[in-house]
N, CA, C and O atoms as a Tinker XYZ file with bonds, in Angstrom:
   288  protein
     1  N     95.383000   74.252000  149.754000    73     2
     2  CA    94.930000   75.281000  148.848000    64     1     3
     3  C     93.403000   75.229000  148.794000    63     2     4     5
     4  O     92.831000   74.141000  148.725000    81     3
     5  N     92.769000   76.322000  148.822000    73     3     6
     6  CA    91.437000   76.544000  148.734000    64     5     7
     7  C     90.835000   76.879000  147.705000    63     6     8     9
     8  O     91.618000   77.317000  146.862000    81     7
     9  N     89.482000   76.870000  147.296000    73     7    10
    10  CA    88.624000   76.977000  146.258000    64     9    11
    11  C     89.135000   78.589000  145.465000    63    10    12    13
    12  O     89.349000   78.992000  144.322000    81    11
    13  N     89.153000   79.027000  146.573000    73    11    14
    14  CA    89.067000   80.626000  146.034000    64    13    15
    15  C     90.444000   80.850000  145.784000    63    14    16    17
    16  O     90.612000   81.587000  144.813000    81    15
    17  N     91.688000   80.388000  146.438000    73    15    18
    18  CA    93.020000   80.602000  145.597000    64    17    19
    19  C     92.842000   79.932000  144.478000    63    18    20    21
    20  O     93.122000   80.447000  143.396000    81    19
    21  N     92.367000   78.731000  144.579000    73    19    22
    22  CA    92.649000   77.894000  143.335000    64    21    23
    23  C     91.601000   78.978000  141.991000    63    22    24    25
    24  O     92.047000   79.351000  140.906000    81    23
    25  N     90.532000   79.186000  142.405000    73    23    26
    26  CA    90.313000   79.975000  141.090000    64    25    27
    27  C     90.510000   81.237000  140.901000    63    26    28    29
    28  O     90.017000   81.734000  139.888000    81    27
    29  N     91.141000   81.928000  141.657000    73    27    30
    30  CA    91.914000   83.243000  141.818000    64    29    31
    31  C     93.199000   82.743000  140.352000    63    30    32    33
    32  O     93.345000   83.310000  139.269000    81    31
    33  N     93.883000   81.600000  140.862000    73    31    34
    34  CA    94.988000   81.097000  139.817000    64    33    35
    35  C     94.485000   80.800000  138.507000    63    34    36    37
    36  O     95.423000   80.694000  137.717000    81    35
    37  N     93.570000   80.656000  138.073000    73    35    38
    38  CA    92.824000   79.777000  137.232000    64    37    39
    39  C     92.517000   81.219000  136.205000    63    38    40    41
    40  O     92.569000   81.333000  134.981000    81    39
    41  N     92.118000   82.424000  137.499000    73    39    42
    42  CA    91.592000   83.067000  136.603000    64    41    43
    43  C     93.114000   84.019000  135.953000    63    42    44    45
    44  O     93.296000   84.442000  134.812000    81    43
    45  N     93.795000   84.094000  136.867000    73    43    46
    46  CA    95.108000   84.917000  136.595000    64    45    47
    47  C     95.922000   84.073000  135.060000    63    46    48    49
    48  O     96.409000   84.738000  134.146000    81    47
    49  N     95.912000   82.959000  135.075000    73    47    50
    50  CA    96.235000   82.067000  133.896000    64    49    51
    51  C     95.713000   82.055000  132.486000    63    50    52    53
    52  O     96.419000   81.901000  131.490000    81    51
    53  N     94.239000   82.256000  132.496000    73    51    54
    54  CA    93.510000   82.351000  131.529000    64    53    55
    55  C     93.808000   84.209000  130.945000    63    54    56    57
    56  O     93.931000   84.625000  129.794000    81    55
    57  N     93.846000   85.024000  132.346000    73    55    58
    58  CA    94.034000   86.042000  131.726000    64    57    59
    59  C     95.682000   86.705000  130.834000    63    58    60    61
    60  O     95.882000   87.690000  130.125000    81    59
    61  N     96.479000   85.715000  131.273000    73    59    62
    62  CA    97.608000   85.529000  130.942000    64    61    63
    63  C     98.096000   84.733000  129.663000    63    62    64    65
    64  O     99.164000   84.918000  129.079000    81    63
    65  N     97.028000   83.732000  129.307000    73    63    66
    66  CA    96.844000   83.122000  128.205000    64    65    67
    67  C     96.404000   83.999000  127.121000    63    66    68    69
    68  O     96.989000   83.961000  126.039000    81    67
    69  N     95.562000   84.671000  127.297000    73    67    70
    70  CA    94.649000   85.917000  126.784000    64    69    71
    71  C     95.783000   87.145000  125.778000    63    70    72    73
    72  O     95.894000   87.510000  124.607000    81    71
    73  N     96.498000   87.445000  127.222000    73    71    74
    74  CA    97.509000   88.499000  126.542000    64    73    75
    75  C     98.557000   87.836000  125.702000    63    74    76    77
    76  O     99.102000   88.506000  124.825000    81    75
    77  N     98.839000   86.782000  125.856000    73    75    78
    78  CA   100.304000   86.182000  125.398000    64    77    79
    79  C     99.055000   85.828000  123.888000    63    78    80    81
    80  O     99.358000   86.444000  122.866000    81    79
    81  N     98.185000   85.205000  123.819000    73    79    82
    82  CA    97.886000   85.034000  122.730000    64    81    83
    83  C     97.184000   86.851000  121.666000    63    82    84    85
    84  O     96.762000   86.609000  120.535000    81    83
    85  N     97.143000   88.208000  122.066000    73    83    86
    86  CA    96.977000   89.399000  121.998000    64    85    87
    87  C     98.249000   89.719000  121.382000    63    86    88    89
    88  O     98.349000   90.057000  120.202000    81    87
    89  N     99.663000   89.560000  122.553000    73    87    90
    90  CA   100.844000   89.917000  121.965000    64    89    91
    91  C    101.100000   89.112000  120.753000    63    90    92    93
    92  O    101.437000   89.695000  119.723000    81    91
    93  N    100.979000   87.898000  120.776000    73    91    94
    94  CA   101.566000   86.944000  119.975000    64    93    95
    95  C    101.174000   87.307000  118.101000    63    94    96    97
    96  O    101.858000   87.149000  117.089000    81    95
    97  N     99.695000   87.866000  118.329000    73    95    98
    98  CA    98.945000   88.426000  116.807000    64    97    99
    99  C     99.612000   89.745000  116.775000    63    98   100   101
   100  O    100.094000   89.903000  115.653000    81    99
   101  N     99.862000   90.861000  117.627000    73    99   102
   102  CA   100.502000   91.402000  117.165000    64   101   103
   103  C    101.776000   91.670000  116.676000    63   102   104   105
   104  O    102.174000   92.607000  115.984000    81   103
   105  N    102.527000   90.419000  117.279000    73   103   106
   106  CA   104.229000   90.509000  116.244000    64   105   107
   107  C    104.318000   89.974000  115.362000    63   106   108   109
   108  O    105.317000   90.150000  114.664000    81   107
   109  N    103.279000   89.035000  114.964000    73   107   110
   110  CA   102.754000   88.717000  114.036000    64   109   111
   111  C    102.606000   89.616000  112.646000    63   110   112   113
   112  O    103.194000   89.425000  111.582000    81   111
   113  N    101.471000   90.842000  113.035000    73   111   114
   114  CA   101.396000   91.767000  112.193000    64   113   115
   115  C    102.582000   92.539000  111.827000    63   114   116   117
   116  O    103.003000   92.711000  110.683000    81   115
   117  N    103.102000   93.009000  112.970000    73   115   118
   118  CA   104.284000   93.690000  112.717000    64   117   119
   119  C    105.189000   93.431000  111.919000    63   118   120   121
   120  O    105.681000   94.120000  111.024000    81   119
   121  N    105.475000   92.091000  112.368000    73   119   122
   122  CA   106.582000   91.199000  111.205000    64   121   123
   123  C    106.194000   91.151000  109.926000    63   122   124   125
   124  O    107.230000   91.430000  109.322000    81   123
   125  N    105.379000   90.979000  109.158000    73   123   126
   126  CA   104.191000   91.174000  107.781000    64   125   127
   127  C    104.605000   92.351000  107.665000    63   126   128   129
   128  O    105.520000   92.551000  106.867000    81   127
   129  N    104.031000   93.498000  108.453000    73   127   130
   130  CA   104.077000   94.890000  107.907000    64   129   131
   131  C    105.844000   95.160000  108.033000    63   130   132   133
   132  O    106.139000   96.163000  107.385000    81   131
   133  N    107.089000   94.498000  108.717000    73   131   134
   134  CA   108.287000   95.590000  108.738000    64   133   135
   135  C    108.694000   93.978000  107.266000    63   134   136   137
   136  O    109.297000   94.472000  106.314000    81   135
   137  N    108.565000   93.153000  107.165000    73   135   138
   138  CA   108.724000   92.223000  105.449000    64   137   139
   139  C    108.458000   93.221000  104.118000    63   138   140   141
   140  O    109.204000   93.292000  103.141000    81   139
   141  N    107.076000   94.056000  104.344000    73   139   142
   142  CA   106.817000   94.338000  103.554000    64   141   143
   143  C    107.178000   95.654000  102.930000    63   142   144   145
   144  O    106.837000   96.144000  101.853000    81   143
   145  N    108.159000   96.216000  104.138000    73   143   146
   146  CA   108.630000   97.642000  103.892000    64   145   147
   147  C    109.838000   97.182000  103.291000    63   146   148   149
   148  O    110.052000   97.360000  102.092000    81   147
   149  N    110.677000   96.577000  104.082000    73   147   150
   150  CA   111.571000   95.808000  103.679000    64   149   151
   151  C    112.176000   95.431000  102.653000    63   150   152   153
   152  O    113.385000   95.535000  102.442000    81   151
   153  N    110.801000   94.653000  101.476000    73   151   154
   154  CA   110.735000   94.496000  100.012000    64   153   155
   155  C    110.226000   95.561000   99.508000    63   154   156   157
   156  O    110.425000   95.600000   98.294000    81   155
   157  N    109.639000   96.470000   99.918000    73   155   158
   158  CA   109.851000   98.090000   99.201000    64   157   159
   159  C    111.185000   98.743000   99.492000    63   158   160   161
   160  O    111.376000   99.561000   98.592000    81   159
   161  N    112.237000   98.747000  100.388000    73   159   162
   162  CA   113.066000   99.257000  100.485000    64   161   163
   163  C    113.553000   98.908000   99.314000    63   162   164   165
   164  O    113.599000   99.772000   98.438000    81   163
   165  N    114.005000   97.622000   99.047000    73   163   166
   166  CA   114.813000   97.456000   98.645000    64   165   167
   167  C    114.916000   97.028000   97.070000    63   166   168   169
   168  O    115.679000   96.514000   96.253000    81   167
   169  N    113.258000   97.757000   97.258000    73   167   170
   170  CA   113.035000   98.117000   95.470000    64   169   171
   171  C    113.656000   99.098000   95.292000    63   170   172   173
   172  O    114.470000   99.197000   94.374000    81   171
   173  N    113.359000  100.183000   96.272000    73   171   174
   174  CA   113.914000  101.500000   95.809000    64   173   175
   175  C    115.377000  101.833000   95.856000    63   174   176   177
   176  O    115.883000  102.848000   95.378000    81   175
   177  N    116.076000  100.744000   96.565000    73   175   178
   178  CA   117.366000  101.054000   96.249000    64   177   179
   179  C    118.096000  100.982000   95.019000    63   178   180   181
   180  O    118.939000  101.711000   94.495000    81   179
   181  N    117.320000   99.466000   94.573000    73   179   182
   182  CA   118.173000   98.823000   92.903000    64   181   183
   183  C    117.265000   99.651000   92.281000    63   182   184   185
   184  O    117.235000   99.490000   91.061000    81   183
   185  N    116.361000  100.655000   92.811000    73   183   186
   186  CA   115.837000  101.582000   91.218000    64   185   187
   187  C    117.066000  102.704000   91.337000    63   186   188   189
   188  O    117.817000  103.046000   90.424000    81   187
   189  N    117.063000  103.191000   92.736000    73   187   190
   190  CA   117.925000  104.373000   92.519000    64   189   191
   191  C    119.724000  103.768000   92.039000    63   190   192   193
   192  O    120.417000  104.460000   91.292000    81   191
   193  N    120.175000  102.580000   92.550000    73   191   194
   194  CA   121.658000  102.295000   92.145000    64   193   195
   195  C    121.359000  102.360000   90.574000    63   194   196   197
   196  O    122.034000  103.174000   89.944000    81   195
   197  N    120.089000  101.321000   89.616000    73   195   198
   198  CA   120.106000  101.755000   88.675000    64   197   199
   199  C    120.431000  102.834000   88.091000    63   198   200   201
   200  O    121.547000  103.024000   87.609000    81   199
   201  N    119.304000  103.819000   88.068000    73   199   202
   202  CA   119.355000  105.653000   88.059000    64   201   203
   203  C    120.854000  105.802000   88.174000    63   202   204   205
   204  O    121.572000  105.940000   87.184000    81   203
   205  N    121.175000  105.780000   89.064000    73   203   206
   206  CA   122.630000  105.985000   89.249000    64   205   207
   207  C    123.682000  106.168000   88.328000    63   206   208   209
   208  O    124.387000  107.124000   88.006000    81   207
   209  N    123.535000  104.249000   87.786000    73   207   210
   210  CA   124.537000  103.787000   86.677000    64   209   211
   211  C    124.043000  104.550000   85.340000    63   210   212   213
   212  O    124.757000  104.667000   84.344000    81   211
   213  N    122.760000  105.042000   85.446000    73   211   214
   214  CA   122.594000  105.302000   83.812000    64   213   215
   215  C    122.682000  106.853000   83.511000    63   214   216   217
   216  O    122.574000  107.335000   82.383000    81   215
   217  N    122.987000  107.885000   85.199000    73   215   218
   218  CA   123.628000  108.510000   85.169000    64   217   219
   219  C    124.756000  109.008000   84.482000    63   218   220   221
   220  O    124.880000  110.035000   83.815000    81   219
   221  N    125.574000  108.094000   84.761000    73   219   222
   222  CA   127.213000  108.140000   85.203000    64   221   223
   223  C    127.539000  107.752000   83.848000    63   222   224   225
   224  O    127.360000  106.617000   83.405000    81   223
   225  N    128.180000  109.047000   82.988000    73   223   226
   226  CA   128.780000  108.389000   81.981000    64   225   227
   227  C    129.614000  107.356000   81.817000    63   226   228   229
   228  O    130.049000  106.720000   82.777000    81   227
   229  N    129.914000  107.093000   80.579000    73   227   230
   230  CA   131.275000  106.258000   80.551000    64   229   231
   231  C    132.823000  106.943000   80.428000    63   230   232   233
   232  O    133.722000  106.494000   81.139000    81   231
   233  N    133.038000  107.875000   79.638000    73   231   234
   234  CA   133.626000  108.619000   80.074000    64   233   235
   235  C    133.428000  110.227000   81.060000    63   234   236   237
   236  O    132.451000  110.976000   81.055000    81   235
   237  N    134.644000  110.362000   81.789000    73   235   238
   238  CA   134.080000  111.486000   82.271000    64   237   239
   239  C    134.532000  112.554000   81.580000    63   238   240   241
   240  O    135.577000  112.575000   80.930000    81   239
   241  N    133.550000  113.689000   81.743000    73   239   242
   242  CA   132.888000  114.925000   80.796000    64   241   243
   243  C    134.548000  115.748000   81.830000    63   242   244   245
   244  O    134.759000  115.803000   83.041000    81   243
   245  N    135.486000  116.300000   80.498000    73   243   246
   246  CA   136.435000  117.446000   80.899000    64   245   247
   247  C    135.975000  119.018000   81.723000    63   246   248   249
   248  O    135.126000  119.733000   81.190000    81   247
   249  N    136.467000  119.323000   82.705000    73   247   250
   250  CA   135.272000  120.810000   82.891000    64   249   251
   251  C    136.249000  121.862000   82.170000    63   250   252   253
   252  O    137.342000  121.535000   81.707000    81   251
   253  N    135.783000  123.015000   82.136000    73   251   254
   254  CA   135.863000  123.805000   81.328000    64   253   255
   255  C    137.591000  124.078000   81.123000    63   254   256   257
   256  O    138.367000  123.912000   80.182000    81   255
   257  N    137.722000  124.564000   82.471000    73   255   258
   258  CA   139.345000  124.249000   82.196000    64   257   259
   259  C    140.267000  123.347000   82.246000    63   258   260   261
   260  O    141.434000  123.507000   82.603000    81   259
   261  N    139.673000  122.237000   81.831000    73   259   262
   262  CA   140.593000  121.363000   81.074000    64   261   263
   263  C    140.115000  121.209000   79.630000    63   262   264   265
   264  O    140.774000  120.530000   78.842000    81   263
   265  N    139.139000  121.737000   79.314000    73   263   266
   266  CA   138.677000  121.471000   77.774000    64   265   267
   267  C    139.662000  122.089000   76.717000    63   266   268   269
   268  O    139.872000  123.294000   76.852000    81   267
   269  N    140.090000  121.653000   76.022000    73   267   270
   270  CA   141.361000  122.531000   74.467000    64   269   271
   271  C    140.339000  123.444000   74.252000    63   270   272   273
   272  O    139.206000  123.219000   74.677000    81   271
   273  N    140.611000  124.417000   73.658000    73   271   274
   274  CA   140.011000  125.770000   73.078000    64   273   275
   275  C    139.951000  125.248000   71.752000    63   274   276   277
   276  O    140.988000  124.688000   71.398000    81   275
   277  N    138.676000  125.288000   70.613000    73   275   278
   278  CA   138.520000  124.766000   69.345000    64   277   279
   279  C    139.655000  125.236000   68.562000    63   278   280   281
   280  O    139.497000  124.712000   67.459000    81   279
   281  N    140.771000  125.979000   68.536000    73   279   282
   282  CA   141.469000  126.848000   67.438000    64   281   283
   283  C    142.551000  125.699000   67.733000    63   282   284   285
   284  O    143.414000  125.673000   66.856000    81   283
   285  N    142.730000  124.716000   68.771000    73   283   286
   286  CA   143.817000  123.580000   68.926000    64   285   287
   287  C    143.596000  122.257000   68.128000    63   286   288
   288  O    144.413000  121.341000   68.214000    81   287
């Protein structure tokens, strides 16, 4: 092996070190930013199941034709 393969390799390595440490910060971020949606999702779900329950009577409301007519 010669000077010039050998730093042909040397340089292909470093530039390979380069990206893997490039990719590596960005899944990094990603992972942070899809955590943090994540714990917003899933605020907004137990707000809306809340909402939901405080909806929803306890009994349910008769519709019209099943309601007695007041003279009963």
């Amino acid at each position: 092996m010669n000077d010039a393969t050998l730093e042909l390799i040397e340089t292909k390595i470093a530039y390979l070190e380069r990206a893997n440490a490039e990719l590596s910060e960005v899944v990094f971020r990603q992972q942070r930013e899809i955590q943090a949606l994540a714990e917003a999702l899933a605020e907004q779900i137990k707000t809306l199941a809340e909402r939901s329950q405080a909806l929803q009577p306890g009994e349910r409301t008769p519709s019209p034709e099943e309601e007695r007519p007041p003279h009963y």
